[in-house]
N, C-alpha and C positions, 0 to 999 in steps of 0.2 A: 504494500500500500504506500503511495506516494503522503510525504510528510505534507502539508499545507505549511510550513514554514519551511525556509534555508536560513539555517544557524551559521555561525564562525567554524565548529566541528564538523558543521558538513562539508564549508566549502574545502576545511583543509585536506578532507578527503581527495578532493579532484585533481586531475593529472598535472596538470597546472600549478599547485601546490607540492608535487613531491620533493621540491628540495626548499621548502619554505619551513620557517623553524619558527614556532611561536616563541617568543623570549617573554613578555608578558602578558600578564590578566589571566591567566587561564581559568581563573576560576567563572569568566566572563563568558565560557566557549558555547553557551546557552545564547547566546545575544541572538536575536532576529536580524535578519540581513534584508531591507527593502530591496536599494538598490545599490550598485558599485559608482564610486567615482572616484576623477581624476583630479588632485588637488595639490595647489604649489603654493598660491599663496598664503600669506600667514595671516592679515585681516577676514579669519571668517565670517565677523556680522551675523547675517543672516540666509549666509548662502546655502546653506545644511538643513533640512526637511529633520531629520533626524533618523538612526538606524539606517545610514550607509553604512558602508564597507569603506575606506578611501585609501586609495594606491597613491605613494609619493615617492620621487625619488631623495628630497628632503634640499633639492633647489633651493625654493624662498627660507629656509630655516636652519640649515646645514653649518655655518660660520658662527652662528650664535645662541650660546648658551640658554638665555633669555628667550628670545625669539622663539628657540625648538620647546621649550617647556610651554611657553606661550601660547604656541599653535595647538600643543597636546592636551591644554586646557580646555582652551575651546572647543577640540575636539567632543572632551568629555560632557562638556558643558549645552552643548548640541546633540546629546544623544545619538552620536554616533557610535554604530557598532561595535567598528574595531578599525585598526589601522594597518597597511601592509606596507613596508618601506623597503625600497631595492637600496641595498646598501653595495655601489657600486661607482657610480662616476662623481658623484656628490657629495654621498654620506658614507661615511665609511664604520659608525659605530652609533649605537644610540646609548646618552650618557644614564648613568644610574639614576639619577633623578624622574630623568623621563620614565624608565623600568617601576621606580618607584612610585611613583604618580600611578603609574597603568595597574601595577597590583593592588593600588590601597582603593583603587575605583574599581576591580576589576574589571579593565578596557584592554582588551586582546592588543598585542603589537605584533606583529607576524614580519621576518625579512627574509628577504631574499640576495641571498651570496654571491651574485651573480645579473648579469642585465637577462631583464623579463622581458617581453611584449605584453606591456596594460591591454593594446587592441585585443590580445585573445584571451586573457584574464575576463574583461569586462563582456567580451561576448560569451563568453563560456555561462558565467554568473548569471549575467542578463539575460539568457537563453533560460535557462533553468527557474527562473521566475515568473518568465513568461509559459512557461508549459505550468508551473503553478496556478500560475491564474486560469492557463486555459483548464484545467482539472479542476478547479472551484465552478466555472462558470459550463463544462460541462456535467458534472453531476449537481449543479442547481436547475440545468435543463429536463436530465432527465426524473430528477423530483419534480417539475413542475408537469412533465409530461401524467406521472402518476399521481398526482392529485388532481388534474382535471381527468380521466379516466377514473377515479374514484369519485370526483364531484356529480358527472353526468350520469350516472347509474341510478336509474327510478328510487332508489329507498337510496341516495344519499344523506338524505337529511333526518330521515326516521328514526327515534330515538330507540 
């Protein structure tokens, strides 16, 4: 039976993930995953729905101590999922504070040792949410098929 949710534990399943290492939040690996996105800047505002996924290579935040604790707040602060950082042309470590931050909120940080394709990450993910929803929307079709099939029968209503 297909789960109606995608969690952090499920996507780390995916092929996509085999050499992705969660370093923090694990107690978090329950989090619902709406949708994935791509994020560099570090003034988030209001740009976060909440319960993304967000892939970085750690660009806008990489140089500064501040700055990466910063963005990681927000993250939290946004109710975002969880975080995946390629740690590769940019960032090359995430500092203990950040680790720290993500386990005391449990907020998944997941990296990768190596340069990824976010394009097939985010289509893998976004594929699989989209076949969620299509499985919500068709077994609401077919309950509705059988309650109007139960509604139309002469003694529906008959107590």
């Amino acid at each position: 039976m297909m789960s109606l949710n995608l969690t952090i534990k499920d996507i780390l399943q995916k092929p996509s993930f085999k050499n992705a290492k969660l370093i923090a939040g694990e107690s978090g690996l329950d989090r619902v995953v709406k949708w994935v996105h791509i994020m560099e800047v570090t003034d988030i505002g209001k740009l976060l729905n909440g319960s993304e996924l967000i892939l970085s290579t750690g660009l806008g935040w990489q140089k500064n101590n501040d700055d990466s604790l910063s963005f990681h707040s927000q993250l939290i602060e946004s109710q975002v999922s969880g975080l995946c950082i390629e740690l590769f042309k940019y960032t090359h470590d995430i500092s203990d504070k950040m680790i720290e931050l993500a386990n005391s909120h449990g907020f998944p940080i997941i990296t990768f040792e190596s340069e990824v394709r976010f394009i097939d990450i985010t289509q893998d993910i976004n594929t699989s949410l989209m076949n969620i929803q299509y499985k919500i929307l068709s077994d609401l079709e077919l309950f509705s098929k059988k309650l109007n099939q139960l509604l139309i029968k002469p003694d529906a209503f008959k107590g």
